[in-house]
N, C-alpha and C positions, 0 to 999 in steps of 0.2 A: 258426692254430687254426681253419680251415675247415670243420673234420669236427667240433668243440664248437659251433661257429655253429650249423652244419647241425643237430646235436642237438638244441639252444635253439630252433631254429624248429620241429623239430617236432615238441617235446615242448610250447611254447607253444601251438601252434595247436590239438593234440589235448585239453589241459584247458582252454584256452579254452572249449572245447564243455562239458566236467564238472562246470568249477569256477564259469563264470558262465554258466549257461541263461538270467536275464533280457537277458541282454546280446547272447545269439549270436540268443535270438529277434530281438531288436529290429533287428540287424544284419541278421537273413534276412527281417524285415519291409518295414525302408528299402531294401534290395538288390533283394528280390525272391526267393524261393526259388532259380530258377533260378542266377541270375549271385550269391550267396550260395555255394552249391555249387561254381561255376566257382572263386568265388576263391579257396576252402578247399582245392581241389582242387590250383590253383597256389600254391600256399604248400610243400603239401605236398609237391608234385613240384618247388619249388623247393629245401626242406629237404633231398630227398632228391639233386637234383646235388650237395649244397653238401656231405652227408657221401661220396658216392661219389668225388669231387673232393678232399675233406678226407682220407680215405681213402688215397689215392694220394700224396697229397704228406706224409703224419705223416711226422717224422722216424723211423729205426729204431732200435730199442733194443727188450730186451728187459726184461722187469716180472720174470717168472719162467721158468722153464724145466717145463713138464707133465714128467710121467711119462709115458712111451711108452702106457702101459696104458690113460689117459685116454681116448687115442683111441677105444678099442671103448666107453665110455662114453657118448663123443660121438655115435659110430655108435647108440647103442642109446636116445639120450633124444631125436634127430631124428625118427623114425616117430610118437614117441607126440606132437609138437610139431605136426608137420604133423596128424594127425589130429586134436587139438584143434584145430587152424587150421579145416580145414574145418567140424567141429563147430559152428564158432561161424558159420557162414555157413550152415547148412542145419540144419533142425531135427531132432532127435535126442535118445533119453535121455540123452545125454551131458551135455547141456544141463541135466537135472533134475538131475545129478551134482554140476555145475559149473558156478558162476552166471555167470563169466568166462573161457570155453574160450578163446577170443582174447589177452585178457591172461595167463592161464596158458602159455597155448602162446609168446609174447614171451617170459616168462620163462625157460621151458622152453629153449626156440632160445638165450636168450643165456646162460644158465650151463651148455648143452651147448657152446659155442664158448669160454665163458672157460677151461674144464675142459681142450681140447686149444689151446687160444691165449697165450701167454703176453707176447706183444710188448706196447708200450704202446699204441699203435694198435688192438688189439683189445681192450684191457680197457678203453678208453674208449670205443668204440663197444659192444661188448657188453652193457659194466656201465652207460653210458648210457641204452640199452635198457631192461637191467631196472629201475635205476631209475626209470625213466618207466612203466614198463608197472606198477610195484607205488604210482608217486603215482596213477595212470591208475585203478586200480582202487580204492585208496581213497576218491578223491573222487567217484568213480560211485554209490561201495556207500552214500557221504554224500545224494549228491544223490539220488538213487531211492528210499532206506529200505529196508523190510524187502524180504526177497525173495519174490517169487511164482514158486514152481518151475510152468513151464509143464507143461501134460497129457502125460503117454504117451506115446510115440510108437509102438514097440516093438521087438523086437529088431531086425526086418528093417533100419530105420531105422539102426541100430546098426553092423549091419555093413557098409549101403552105405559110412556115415562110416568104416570105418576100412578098408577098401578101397581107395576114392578117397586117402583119405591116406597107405595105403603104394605108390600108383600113384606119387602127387604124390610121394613120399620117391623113388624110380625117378629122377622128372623130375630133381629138385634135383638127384641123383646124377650125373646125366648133364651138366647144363648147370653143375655147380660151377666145372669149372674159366674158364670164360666170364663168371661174374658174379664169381668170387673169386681166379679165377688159380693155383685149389688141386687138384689132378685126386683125387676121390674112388674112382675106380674105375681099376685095371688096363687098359694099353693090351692 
């Protein structure tokens, strides 16, 4: 169970930061911000072999069989996933919208994959996912309190973010079958 390891690590390491702030300061205080960062870093790009590795080796079986039709659902809740994605890295009304465009957008990504995935290898990585990304945003919305919707930004802003994110929907498109083994687009 490689790919539940992989999960555990890096659903640990990310509320680590949410769920004990006096603890991860103190660690980035005795560490040093720098090598603090480096090791959160490798944790997390450890988690991340351990589900890509985990990934490969699930056993196969199938959880459920989707409906064909899924698919275009799939196709149609990835654009709006990626431009949350971005969202949450560049500031945007989006942002006044949505207090958590990053954990939405995780969400987003893995119930658009559970929708046309039905093996048991992807309901555990996907619903993994959103598990983590929906404890992720609870204990953020705990630990931060009430929300402060940042200023304006205005539309312009608006449309660079969903631009970029139906570029970036392009990229994934192109490079799917390279990270997933799944060819999204017609040769």
């Amino acid at each position: 169970m490689i790919l539940v390891l992989g999960l555990l690590l890096w659903s640990f390491a990310h509320l680590f930061v949410a769920v004990m702030p006096a603890q991860r300061q103190q660690l980035s205080e005795r560490l040093g911000v720098g090598p603090y960062r480096g090791l959160f870093s490798l944790v997390i790009v450890g988690a991340l072999v351990l589900i890509v590795m985990g990934w490969k080796q699930f056993p196969a079986g199938q959880l459920y069989i989707p409906p064909a039709g899924l698919r275009h659902a799939t196709m149609s809740l990835m654009p709006i996933a990626l431009i949350l994605f971005v969202a949450s890295q560049f500031p945007s009304d989006i942002r006044r919208m949505i207090r958590h465009p990053q954990m939405v957008a995780v969400k987003t990504w893995a119930l658009a994959h559970l929708l046309s995935n039905g093996e048991w290898r992807s309901v555990v990585l996907f619903g993994g996912l959103m598990a983590w990304a929906v404890a992720e945003t609870i204990f953020i919305n705990r630990r931060d309190g009430a929300r402060v919707k940042p200023e304006p930004t205005g539309v312009g802003r608006v449309l660079i973010t969903v631009v970029v994110g139906i570029l970036l929907t392009g990229v994934v498109m192109y490079i799917h079958p390279w990270i997933a083994g799944i060819p999204l687009l017609p040769h």
